[in-house]
Backbone as XML, in Angstrom:
<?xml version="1.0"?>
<chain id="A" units="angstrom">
  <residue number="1" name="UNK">
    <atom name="N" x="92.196" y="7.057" z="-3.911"/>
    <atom name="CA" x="91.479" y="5.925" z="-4.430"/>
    <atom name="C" x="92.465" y="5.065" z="-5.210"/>
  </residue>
  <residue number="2" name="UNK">
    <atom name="N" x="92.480" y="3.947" z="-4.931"/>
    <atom name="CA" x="93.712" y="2.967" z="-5.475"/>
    <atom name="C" x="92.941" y="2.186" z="-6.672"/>
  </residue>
  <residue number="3" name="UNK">
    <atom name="N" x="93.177" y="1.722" z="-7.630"/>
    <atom name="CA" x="93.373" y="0.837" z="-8.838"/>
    <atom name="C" x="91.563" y="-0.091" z="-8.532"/>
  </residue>
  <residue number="4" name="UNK">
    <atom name="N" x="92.924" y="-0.940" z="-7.200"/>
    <atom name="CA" x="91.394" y="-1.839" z="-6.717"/>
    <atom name="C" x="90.147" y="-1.426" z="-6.393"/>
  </residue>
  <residue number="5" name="UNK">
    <atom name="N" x="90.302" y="-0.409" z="-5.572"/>
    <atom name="CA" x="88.514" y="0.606" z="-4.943"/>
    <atom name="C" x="88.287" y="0.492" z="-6.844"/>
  </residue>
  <residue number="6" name="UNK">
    <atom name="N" x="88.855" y="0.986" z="-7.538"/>
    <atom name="CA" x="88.407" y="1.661" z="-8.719"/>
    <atom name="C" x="87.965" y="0.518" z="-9.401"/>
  </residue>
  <residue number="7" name="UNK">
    <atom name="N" x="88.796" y="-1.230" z="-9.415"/>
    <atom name="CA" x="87.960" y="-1.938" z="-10.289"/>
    <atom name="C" x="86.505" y="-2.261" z="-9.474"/>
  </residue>
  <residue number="8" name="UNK">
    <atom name="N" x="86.836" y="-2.325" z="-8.095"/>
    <atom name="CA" x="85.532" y="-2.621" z="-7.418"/>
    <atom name="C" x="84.331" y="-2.135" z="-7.906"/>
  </residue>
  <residue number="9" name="UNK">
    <atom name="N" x="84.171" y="-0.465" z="-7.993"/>
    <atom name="CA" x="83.599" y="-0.385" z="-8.440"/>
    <atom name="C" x="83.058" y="-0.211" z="-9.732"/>
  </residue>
  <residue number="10" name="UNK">
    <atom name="N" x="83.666" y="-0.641" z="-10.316"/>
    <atom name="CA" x="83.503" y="-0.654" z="-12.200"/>
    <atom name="C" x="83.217" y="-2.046" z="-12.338"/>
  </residue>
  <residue number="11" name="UNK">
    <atom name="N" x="83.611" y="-2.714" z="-11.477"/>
    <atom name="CA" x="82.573" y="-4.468" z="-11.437"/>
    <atom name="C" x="80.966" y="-3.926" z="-10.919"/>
  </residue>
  <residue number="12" name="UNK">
    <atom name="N" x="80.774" y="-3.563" z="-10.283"/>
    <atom name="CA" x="79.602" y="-2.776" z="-9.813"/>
    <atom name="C" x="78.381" y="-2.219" z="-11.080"/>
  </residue>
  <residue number="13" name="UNK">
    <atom name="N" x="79.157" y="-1.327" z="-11.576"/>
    <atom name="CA" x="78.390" y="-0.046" z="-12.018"/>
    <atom name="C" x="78.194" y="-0.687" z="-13.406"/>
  </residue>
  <residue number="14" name="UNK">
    <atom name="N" x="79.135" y="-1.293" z="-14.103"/>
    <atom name="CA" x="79.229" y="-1.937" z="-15.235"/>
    <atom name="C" x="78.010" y="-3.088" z="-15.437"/>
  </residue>
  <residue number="15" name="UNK">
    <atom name="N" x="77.477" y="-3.728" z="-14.565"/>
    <atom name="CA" x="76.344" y="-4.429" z="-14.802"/>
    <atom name="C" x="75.453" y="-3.418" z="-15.106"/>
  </residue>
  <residue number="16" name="UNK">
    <atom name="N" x="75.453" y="-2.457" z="-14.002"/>
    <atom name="CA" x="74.028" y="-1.541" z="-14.116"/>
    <atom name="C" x="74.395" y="-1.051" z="-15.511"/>
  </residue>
  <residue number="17" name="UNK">
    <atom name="N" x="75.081" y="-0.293" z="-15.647"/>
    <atom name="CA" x="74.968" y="0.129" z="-16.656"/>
    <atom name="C" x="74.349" y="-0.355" z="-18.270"/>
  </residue>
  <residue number="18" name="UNK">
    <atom name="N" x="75.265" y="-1.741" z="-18.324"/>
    <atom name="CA" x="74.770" y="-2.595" z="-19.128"/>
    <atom name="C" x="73.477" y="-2.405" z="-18.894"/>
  </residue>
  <residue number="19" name="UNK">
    <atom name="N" x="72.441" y="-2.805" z="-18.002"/>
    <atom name="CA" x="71.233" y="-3.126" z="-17.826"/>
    <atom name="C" x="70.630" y="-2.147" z="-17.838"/>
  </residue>
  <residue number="20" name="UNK">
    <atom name="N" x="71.314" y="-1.280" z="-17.999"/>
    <atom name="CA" x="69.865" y="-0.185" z="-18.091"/>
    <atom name="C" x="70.239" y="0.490" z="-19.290"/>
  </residue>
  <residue number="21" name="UNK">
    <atom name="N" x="71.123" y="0.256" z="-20.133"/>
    <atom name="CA" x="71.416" y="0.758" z="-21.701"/>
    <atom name="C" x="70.510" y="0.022" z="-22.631"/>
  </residue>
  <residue number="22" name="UNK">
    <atom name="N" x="70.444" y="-1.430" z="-21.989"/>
    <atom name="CA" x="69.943" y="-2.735" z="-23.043"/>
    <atom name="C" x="67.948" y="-2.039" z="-22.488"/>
  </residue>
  <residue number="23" name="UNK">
    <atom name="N" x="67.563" y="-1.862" z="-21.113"/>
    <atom name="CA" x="66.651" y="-2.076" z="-20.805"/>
    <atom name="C" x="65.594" y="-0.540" z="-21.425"/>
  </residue>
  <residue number="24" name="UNK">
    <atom name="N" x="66.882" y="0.653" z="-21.963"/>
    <atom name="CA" x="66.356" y="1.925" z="-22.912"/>
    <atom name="C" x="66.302" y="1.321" z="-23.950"/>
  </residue>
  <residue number="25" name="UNK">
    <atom name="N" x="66.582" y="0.477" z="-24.594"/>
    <atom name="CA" x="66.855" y="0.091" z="-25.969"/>
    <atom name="C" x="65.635" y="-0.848" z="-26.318"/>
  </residue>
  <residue number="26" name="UNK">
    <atom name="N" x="65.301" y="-1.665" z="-25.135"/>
    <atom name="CA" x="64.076" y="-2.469" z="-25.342"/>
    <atom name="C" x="62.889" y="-1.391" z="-25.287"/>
  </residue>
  <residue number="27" name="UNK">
    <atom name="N" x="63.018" y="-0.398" z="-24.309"/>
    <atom name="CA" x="61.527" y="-0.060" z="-24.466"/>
    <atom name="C" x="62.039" y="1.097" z="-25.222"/>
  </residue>
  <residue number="28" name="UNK">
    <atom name="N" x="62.904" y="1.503" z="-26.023"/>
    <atom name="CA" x="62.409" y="2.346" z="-27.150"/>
    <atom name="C" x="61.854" y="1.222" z="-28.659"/>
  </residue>
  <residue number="29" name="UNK">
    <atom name="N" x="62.857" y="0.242" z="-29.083"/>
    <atom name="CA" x="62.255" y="-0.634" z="-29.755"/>
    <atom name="C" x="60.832" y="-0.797" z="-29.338"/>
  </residue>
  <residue number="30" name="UNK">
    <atom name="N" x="60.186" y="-1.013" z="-28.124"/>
    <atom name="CA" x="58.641" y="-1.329" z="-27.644"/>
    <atom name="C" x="58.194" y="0.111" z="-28.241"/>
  </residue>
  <residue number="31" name="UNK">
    <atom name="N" x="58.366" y="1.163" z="-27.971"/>
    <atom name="CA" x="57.838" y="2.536" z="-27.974"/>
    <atom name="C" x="57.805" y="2.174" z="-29.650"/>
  </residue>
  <residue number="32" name="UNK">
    <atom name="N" x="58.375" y="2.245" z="-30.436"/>
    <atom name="CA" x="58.826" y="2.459" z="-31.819"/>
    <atom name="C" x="57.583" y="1.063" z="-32.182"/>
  </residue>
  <residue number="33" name="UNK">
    <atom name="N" x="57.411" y="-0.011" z="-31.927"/>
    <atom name="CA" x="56.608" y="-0.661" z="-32.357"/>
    <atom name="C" x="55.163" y="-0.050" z="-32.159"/>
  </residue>
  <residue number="34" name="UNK">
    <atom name="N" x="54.848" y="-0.210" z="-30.524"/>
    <atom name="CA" x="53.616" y="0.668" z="-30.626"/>
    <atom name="C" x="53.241" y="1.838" z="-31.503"/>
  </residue>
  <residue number="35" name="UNK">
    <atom name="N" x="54.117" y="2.434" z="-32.074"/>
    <atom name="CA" x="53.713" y="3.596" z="-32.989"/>
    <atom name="C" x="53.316" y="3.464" z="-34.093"/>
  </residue>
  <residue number="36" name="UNK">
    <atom name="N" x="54.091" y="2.069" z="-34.373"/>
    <atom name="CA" x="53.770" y="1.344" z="-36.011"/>
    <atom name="C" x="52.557" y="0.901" z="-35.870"/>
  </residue>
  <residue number="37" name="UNK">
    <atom name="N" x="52.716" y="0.134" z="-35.308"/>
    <atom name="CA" x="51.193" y="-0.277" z="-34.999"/>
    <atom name="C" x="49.958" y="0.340" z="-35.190"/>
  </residue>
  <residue number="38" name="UNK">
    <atom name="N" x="49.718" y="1.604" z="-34.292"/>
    <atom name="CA" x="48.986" y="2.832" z="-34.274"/>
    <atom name="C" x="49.220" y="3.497" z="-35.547"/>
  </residue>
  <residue number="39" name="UNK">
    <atom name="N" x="50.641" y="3.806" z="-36.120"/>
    <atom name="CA" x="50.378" y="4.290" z="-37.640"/>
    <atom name="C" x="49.597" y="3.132" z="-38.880"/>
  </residue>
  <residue number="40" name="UNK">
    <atom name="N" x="49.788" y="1.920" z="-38.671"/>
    <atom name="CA" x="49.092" y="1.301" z="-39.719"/>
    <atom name="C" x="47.642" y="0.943" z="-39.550"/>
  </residue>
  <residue number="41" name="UNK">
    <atom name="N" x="47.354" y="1.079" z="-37.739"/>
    <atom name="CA" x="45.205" y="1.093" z="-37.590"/>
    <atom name="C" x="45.018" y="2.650" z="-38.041"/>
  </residue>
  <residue number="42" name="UNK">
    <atom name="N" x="45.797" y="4.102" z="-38.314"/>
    <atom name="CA" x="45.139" y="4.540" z="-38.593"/>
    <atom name="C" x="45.252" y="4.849" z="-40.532"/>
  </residue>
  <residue number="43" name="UNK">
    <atom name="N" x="46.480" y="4.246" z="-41.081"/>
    <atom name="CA" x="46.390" y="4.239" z="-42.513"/>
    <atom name="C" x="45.279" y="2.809" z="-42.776"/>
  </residue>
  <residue number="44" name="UNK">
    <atom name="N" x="44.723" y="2.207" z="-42.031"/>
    <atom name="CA" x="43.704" y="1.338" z="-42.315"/>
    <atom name="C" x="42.196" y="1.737" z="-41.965"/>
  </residue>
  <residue number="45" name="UNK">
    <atom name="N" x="42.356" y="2.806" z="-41.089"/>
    <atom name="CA" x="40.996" y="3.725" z="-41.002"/>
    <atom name="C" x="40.545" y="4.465" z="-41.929"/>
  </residue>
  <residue number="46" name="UNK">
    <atom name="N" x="42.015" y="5.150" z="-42.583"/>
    <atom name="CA" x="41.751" y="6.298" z="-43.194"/>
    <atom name="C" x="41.110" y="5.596" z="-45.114"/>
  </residue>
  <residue number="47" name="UNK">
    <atom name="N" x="41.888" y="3.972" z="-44.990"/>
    <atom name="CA" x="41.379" y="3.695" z="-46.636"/>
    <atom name="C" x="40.077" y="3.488" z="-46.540"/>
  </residue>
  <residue number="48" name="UNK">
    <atom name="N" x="39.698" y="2.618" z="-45.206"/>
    <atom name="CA" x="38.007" y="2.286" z="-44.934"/>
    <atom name="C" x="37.128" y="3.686" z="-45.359"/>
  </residue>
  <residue number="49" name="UNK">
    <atom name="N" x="37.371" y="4.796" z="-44.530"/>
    <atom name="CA" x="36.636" y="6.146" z="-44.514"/>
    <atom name="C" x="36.915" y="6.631" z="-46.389"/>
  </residue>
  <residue number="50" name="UNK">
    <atom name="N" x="37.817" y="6.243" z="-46.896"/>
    <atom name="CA" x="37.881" y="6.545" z="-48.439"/>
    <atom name="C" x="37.100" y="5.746" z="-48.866"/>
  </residue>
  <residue number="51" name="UNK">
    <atom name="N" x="37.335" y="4.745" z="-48.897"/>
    <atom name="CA" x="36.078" y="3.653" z="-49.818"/>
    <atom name="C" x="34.543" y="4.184" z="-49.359"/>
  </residue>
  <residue number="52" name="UNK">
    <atom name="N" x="34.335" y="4.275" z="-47.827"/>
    <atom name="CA" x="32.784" y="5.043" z="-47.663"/>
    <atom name="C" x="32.610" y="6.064" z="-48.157"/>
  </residue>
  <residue number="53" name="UNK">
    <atom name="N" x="33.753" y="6.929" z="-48.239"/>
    <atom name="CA" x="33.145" y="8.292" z="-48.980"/>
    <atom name="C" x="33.230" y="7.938" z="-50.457"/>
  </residue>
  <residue number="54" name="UNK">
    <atom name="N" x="34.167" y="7.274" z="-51.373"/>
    <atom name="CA" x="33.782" y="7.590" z="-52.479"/>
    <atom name="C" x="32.093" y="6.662" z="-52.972"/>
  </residue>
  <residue number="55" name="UNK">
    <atom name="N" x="32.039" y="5.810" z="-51.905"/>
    <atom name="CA" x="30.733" y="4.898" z="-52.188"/>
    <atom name="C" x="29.426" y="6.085" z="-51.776"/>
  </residue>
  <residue number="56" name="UNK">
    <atom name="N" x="29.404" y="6.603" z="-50.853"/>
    <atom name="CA" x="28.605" y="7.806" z="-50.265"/>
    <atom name="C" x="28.727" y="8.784" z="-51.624"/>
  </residue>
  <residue number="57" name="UNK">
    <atom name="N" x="29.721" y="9.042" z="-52.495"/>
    <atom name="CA" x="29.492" y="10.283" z="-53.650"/>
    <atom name="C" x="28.902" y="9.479" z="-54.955"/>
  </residue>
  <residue number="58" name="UNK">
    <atom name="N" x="29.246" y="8.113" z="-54.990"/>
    <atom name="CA" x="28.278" y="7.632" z="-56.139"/>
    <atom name="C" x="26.655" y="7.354" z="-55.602"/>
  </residue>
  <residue number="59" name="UNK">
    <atom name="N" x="26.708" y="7.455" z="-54.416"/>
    <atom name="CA" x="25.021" y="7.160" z="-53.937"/>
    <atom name="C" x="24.530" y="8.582" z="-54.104"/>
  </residue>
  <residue number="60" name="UNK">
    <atom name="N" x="25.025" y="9.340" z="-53.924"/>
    <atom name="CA" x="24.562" y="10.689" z="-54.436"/>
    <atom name="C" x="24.742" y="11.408" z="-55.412"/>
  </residue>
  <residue number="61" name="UNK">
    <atom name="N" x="25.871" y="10.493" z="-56.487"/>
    <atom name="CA" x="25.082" y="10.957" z="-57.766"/>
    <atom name="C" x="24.539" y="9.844" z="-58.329"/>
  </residue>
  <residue number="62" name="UNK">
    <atom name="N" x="24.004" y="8.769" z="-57.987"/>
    <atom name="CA" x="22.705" y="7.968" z="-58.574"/>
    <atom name="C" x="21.380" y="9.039" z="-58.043"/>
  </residue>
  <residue number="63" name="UNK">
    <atom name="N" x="21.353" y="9.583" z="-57.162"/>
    <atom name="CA" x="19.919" y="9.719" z="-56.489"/>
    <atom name="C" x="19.929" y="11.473" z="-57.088"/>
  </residue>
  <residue number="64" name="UNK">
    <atom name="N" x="20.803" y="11.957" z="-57.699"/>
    <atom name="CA" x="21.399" y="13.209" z="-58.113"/>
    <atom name="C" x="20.370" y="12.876" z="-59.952"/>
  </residue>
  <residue number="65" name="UNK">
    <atom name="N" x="20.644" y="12.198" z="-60.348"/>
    <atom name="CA" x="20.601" y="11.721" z="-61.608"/>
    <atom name="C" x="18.750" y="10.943" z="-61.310"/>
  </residue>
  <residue number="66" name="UNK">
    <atom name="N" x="18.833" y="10.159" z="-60.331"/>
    <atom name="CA" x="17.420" y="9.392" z="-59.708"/>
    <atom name="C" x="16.573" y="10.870" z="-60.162"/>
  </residue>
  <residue number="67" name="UNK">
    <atom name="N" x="16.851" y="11.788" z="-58.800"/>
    <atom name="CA" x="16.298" y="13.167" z="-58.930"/>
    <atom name="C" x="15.912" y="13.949" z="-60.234"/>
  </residue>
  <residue number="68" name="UNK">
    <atom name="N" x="16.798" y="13.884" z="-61.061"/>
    <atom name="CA" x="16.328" y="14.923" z="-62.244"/>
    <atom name="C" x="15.284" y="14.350" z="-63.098"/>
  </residue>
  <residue number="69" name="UNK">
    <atom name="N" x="15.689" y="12.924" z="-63.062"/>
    <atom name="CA" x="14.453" y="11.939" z="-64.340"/>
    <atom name="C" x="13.144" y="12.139" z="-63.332"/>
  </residue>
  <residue number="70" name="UNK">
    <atom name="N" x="13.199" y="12.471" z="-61.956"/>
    <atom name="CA" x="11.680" y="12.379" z="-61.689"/>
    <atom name="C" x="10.918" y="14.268" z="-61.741"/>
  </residue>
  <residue number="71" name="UNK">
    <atom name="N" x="11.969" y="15.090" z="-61.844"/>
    <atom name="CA" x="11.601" y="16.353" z="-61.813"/>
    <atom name="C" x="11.289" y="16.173" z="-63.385"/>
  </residue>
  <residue number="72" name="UNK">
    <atom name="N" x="11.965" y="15.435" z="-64.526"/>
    <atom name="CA" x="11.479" y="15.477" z="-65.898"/>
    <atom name="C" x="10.121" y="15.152" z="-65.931"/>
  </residue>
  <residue number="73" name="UNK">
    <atom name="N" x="10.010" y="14.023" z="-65.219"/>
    <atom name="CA" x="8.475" y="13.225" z="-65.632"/>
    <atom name="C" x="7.487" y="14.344" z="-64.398"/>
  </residue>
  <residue number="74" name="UNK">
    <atom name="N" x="7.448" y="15.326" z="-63.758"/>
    <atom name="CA" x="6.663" y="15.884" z="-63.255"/>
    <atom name="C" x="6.567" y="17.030" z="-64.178"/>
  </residue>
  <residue number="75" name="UNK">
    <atom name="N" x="7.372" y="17.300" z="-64.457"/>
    <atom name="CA" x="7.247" y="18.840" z="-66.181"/>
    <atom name="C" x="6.698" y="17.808" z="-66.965"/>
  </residue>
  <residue number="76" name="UNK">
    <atom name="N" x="6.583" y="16.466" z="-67.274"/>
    <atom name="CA" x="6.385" y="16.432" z="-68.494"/>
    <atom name="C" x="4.035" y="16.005" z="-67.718"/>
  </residue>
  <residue number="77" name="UNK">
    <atom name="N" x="3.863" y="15.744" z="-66.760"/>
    <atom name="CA" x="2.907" y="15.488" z="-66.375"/>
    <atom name="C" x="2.455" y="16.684" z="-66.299"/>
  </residue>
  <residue number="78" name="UNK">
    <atom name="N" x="2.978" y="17.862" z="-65.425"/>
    <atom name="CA" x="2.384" y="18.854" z="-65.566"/>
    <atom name="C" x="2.198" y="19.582" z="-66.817"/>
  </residue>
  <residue number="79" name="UNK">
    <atom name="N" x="3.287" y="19.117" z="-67.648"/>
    <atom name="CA" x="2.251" y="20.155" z="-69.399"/>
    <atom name="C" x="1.396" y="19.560" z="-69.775"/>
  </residue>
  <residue number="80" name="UNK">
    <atom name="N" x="1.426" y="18.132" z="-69.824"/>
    <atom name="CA" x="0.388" y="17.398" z="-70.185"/>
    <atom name="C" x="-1.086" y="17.708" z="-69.857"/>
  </residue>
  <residue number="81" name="UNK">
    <atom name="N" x="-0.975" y="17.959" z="-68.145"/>
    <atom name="CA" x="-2.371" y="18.251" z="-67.422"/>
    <atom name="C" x="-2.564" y="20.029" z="-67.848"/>
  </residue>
  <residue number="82" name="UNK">
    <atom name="N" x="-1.718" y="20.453" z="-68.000"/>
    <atom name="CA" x="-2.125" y="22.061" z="-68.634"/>
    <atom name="C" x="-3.114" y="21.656" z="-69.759"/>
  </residue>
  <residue number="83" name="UNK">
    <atom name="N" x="-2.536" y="20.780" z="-70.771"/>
    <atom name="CA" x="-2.491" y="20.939" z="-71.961"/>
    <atom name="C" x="-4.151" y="20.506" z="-72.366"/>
  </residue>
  <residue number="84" name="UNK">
    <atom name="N" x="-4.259" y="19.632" z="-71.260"/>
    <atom name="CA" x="-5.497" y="18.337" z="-71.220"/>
    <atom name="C" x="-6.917" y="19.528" z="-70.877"/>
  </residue>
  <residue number="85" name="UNK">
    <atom name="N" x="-6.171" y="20.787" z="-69.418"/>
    <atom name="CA" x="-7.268" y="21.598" z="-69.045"/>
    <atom name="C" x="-7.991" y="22.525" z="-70.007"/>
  </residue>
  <residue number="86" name="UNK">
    <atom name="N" x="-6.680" y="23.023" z="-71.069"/>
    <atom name="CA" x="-6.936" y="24.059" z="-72.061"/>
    <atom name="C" x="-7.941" y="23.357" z="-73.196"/>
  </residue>
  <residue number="87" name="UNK">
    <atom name="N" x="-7.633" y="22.179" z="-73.719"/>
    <atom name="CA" x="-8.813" y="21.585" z="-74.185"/>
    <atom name="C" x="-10.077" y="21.555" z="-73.577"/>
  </residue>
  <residue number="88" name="UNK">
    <atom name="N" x="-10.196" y="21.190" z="-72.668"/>
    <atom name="CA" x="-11.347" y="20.882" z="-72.013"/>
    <atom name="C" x="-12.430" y="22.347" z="-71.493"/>
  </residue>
</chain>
């Protein structure tokens, strides 16, 4: 193989090459974006699902707290109506 066969083909291979070094590089940059992407819809899922749950634990302790003032006023109705029968 002489000099020339050899630049021949290194004029050749040298484009490809180029082109398919640059054309891994684009779609890993593409790959690497899509991931960002997908990592920041799901750190934007995950704050949404925080704000519902901590809004979901104050609705249940209003109705936690709702709950006990109405179990008070049923003790306090039921001694009352004891209290009303024993008179009577």
């Amino acid at each position: 193989m002489s000099i020339t066969e050899a630049l021949g083909g290194a004029e050749i291979l040298a484009p490809v090459v180029v082109f398919a070094v640059f054309s891994l590089q684009r779609w890993k940059s593409g790959l690497h974006a899509a991931w960002r992407e997908e990592a920041e819809a799901y750190r934007a899922r995950a704050e949404r699902l925080d704000e519902d749950v901590a809004r979901l634990v104050a609705e249940v302790q209003a109705l936690r707290r709702e709950n006990a003032q109405l179990r008070a006023e049923i003790r306090s109705i039921w001694k009352s109506s004891d209290t009303e029968s024993r008179i009577t």
